[in-house]
C-alpha positions in Angstrom: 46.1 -79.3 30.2 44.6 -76.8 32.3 42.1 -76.0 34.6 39.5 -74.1 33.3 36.6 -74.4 35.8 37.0 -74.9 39.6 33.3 -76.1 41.5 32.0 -76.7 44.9 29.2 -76.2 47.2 28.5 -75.1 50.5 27.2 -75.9 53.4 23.3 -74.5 54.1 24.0 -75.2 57.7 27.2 -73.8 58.5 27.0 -73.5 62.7 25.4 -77.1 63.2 27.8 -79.6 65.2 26.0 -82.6 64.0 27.7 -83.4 60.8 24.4 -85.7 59.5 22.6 -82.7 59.9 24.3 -80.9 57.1 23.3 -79.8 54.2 25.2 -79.2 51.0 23.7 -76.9 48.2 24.9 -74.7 45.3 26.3 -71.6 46.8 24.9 -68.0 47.6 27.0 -65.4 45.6 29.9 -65.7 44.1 32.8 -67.8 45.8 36.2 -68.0 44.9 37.0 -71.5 44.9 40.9 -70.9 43.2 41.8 -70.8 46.3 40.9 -74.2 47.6 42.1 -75.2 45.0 45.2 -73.5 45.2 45.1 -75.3 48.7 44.3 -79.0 46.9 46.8 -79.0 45.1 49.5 -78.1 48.3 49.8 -74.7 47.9 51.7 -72.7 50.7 53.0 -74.4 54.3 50.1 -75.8 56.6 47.2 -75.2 53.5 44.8 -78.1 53.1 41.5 -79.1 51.5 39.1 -81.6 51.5 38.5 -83.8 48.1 35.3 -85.3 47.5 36.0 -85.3 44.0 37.7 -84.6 40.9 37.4 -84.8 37.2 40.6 -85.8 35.2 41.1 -85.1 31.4 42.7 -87.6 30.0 45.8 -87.5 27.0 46.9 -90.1 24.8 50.2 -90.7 24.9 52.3 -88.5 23.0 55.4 -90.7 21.5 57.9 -92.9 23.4 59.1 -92.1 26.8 63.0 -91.4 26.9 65.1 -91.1 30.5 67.5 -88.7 30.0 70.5 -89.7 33.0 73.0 -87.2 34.5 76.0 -89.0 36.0 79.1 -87.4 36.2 81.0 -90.1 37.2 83.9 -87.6 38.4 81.5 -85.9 40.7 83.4 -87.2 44.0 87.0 -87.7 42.5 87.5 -84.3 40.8 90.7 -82.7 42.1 89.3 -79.0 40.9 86.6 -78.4 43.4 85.9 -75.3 42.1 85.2 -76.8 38.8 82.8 -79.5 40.4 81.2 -76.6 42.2 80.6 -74.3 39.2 78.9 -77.6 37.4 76.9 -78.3 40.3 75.3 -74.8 40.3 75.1 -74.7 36.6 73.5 -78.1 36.6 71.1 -76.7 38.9 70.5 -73.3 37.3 69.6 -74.9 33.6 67.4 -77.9 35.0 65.2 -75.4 36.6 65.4 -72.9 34.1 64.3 -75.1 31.7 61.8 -77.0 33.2 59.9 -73.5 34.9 61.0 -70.8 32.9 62.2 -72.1 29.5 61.6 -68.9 28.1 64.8 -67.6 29.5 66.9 -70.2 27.0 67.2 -69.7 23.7 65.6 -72.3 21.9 62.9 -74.0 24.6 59.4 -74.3 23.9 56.9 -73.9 27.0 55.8 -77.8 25.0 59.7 -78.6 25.3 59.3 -78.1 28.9 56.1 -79.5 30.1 56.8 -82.3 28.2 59.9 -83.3 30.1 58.8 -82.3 34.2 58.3 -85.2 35.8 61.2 -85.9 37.4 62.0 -89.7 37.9 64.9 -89.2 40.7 65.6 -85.6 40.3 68.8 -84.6 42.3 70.3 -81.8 43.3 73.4 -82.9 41.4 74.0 -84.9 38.3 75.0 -88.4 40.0 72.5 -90.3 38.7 69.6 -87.8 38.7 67.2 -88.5 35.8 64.1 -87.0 34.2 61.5 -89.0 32.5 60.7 -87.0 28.9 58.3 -87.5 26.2 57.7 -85.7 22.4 61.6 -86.3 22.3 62.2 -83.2 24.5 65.0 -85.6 26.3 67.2 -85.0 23.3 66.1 -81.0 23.2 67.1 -81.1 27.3 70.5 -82.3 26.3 71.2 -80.5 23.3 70.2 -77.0 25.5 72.5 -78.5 27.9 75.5 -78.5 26.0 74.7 -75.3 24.1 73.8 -73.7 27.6 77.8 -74.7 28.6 79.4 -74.2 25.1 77.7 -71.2 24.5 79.5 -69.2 27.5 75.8 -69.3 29.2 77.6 -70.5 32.3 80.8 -68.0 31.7 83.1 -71.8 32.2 84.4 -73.9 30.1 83.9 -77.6 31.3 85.5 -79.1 28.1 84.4 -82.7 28.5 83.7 -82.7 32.3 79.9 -81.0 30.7 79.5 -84.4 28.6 77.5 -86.2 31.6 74.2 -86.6 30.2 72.5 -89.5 28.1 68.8 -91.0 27.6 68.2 -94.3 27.6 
């Protein structure tokens, strides 16, 4: 979904103290109200707005939810730290590639991704960090996974130490 229209109105009485006294009306020329919105929705440090209210478009539900896990259980008891390191990062570097710019893998759909960003306990390493996926893009998250570290994506080879991530 996206936002196609963004509304509001302004105040007719813009200098008056008295709050009672004001008076809301449709708006004289054209304002720009993507950027309260922007604003609503959090955008840069120290931005707010002021809701007084909102229209949702709802979705059914599309297909089962999966939780895909990523606990590498070696994570604190690897010897090779360099090797930890190097999976950490490329955790890291594929979770966010594919969840904001799946374009940059190889076989990610902008559908694949959306439908598999809302992250459940999202870490910033795989001990126990899960995502919460729908239209089975938990399996496509895993399988890009593995291709991403088999493929030479990373430029390691992890060998089993990559094999870290399930759905329940």
């Amino acid at each position: 979904p996206r936002t196609t229209e963004v509304t509001g109105y302004c105040n007719a009485r813009p200098h008056e103290a008295d709050e009672s006294l004001w008076e809301w009306t449709e708006c004289e020329g054209e304002i720009d109200f993507a950027d309260l919105w922007y604003a609503v929705r959090g955008g840069g440090g120290g931005t707010f707005g002021i809701v007084t209210s909102l229209y949702y478009q709802l979705h059914d539900l599309p297909g089962s939810v999966q939780r895909v896990v990523a606990f590498d259980a070696q994570l604190e008891t690897r010897e090779d730290l360099k090797k930890t390191t190097a999976i950490v990062y490329d955790y890291l570097k594929f979770a966010f590639t594919f969840l904001y710019l799946p374009q940059n893998l190889n076989n990610v759909t902008q559908v694949e991704s959306r439908s598999c960003n809302a992250p459940g306990s999202f870490s910033s390493t795989p001990a126990g960090s899960f995502l919460n996926c729908h239209n089975s893009a938990g399996d496509k998250f895993i399988d890009e996974w593995k291709a991403y570290v088999k493929d030479g994506a990373t430029g390691t080879g992890y060998g089993d130490d990559a094999e870290f991530m399930s759905h329940v």
